[in-house]
N, C-alpha and C positions, 0 to 999 in steps of 0.2 A: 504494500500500500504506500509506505512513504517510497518517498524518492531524494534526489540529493539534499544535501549538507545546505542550506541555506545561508545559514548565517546562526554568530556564537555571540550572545549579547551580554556584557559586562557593564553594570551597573557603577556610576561613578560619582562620588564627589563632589569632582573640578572636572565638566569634560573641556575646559580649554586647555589642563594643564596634558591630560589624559589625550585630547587629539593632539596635541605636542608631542609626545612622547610618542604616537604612534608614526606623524609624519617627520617629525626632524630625527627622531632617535632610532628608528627603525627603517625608514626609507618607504614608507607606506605612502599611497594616494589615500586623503584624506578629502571626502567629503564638507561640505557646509552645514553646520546644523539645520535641523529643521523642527519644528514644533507640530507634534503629535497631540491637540488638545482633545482629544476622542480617550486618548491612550492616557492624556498625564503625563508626557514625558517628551524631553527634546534627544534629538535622535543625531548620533552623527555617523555615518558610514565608513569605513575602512575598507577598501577596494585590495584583493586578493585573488590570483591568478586562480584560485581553487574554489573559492567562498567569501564571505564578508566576516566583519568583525562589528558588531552594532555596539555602541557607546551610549548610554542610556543616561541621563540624569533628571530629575524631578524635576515637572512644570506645575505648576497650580500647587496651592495646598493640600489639595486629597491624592496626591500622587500617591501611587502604589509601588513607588521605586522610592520615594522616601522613607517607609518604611523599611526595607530592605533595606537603607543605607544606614536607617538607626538601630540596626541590631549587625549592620558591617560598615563601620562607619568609614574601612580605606575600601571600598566595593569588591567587588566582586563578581564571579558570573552567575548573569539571573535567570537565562535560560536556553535554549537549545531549538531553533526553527528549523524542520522540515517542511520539504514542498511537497505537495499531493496534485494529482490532477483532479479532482472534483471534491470538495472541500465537505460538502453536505453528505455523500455517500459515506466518504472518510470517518465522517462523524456520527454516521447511526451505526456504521460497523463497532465503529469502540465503544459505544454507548452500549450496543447489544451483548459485545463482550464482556462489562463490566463496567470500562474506564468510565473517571467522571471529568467532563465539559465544566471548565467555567465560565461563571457568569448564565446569562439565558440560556447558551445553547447555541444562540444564533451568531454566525459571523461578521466579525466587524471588516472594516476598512485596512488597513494597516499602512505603515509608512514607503511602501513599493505601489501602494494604488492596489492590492490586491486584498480579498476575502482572507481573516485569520480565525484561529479559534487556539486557546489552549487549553491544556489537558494535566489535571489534576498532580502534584509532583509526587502523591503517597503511591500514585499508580504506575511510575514510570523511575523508580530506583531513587527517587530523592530528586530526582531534575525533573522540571517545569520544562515541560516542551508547547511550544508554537507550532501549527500546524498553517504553512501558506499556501492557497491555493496558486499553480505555476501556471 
């Protein structure tokens, strides 16, 4: 059902200091940030001949990566995206198997313009995986 590696999202801090470190200290193509207000969160890309690297840090007050930063306060990785080709299918399969969907259920938007949903991390080894539709 899944298919490639998407992208590994690390939860940050400082992400100016954090896309520093990925373009000057590493040699990384670094995206511009962008603001996820659906999500809570500003987003900045790291471009990878393989996959991406997503750089996450809290927008709004009810962010749900500030939480996460207050119990990791130097961040850390929040979670694990793969891509699916039909996102809805995807997700009555794992529902029917067990897994549990957060939130409604229903797919959001996400920061590529495409359908996301994630999936519970009790049910997936302790990681919070993202499911995108490609």
């Amino acid at each position: 059902m899944i298919g490639r590696l998407n992208h590994i999202a690390i939860a940050v801090p400082d992400l100016e200091a954090a896309a520093k470190v990925y373009s000057q200290t590493l040699g990384a193509k670094v995206n511009p940030p962008q603001d996820e207000p659906d999500h809570g969160v500003t987003v900045v890309f790291v471009e990878l001949p393989n996959t991406k690297v997503e750089l996450l840090h809290p927008l709004g007050e009810n962010s749900p990566i500030q939480g996460f930063l207050d119990k990791n306060p130097a961040g850390g990785i929040h979670h694990i995206c793969y891509e699916v080709e039909d996102i809805i299918a995807a997700r009555d399969k794992l529902k029917a198997d067990g897994a549990r969907v957060l939130g409604s259920g229903e797919p959001k938007i996400g920061a590529h313009g495409n359908p996301v949903l994630f999936l519970h991390p009790k049910d997936f080894n302790g990681a919070l995986v993202e499911l995108e539709q490609a």
